[in-house]
C-alpha positions, -999 to 999 in steps of 0.1 A, spaced: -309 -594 498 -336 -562 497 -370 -566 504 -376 -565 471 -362 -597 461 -370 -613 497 -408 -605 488 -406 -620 445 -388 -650 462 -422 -657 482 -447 -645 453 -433 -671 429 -439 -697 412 -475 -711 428 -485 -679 447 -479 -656 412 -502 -680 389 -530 -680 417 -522 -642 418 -523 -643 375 -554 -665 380 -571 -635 402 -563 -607 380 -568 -631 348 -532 -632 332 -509 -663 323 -479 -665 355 -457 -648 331 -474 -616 329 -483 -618 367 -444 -626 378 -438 -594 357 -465 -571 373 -457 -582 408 -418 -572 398 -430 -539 389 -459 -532 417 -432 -543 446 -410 -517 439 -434 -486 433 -451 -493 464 -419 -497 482 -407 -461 469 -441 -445 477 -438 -458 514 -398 -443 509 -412 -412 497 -440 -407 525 -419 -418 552 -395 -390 543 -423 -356 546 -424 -345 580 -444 -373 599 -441 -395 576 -424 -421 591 -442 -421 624 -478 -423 608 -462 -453 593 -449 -467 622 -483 -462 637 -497 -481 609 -476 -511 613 -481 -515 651 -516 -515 647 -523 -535 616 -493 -549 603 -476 -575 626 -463 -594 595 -486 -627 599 -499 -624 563 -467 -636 551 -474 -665 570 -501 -679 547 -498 -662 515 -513 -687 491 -542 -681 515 -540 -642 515 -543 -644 476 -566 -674 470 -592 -652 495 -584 -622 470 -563 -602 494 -579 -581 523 -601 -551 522 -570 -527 538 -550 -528 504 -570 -496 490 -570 -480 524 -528 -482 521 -530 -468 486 -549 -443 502 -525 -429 522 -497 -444 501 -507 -422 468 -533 -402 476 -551 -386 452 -525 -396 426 -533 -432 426 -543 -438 393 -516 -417 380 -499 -451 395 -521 -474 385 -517 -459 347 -478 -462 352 -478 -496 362 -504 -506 337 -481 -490 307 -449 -510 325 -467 -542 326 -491 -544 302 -521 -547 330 -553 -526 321 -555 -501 348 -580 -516 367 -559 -553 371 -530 -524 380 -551 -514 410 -561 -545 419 -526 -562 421 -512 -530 438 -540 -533 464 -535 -571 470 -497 -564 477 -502 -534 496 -510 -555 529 -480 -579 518 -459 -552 516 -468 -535 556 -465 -571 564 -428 -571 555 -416 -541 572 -441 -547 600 -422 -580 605 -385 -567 598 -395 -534 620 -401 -562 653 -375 -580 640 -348 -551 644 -366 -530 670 -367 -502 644 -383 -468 658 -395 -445 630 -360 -430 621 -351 -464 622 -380 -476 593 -370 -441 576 -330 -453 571 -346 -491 560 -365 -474 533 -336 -456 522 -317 -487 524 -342 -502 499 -339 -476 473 -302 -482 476 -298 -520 480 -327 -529 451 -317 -547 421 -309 -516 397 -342 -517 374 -360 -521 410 -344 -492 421 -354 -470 390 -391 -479 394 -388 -469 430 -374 -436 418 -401 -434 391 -426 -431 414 -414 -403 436 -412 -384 399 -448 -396 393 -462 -382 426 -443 -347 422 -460 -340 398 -489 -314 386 -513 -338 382 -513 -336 340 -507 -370 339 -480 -366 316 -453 -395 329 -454 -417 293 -418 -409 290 -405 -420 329 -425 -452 321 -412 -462 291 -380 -458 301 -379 -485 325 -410 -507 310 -412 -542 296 -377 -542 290 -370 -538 330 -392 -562 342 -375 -586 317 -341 -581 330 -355 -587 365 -378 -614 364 -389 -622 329 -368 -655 330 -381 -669 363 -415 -691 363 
């Protein structure tokens, strides 16, 4: 099972409708959000850990802040509204194309741009959490997390995969903003095929 689906498995059902109730949407449309935002962050930490680097600064960052105990109380994480070091990760996740993101995710999902950000930056941590604990778990060194990420891309439920890919396209580009025609490719139509019958 990829980390992907590992992660939706434990955002269901309760923890997506407190997540909904955060960002003000039905479960529905928050189930479906969190299906898109997993992936794209997934394939932005693929995408960073492949420059030169890359994969060490993240290793870094999971040995000092990311030791995995967030999934241990995630109805917790999210009732408190997530943690202050989700927009530092989209930080260095995106960097200054961020709300080129955001706007992706918002056209996928149906999410304004500013709910976009906020889900993105309350899964961010989740999302370190995860390969923080499956990087312990499997005594991974940074070439190591590099061939994980990889594995992600490869092992992801096919839509999952695509928005992974998606956003390696969206953050190679010029900055024009012009990426309408990657996201509606994959849009609602993907996150129904994924997720859109699970509540």
């Amino acid at each position: 099972m990829s980390l992907v689906e590992v992660l939706m498995q434990q955002l269901g059902g309760g923890t997506a409708s407190q997540i909904g109730r955060q960002l003000g949407v039905d479960e529905s449309q928050a189930s479906k959000a969190i299906a898109g935002a997993l992936p794209m962050l997934l394939g932005g930490l693929a995408r960073n850990a492949q420059q030169s680097g890359g994969a060490d600064a993240l290793l870094g960052a999971l040995d000092r802040d990311h030791d995995g105990s967030v999934l241990d109380d995630l109805a917790g994480y999210v009732s408190a509204g997530g943690s202050g070091h989700g927009d530092g990760i989209l930080g260095h996740v995106f960097g200054g194309n961020r709300q080129t993101v955001e706007s992706g995710l918002g056209q996928m999902t149906g999410l304004d741009q500013g709910k976009a950000g906020q889900l993105l930056a309350m899964l961010a941590p989740v999302v370190m959490g995860a390969l923080g604990k499956q990087r312990r778990q499997e005594g991974l060194d940074a070439r190591g997390l590099g061939s994980l990420l990889r594995r992600e891309q490869e092992q992801a439920p096919a839509e999952a995969g695509q928005a992974m890919g998606m956003v390696g396209k969206l953050l190679d580009r010029d900055g024009d903003g012009s990426f309408t025609d990657d996201v509606a490719s994959l849009g609602a139509g993907m996150l129904g095929k994924m997720f859109g019958g699970r509540r």
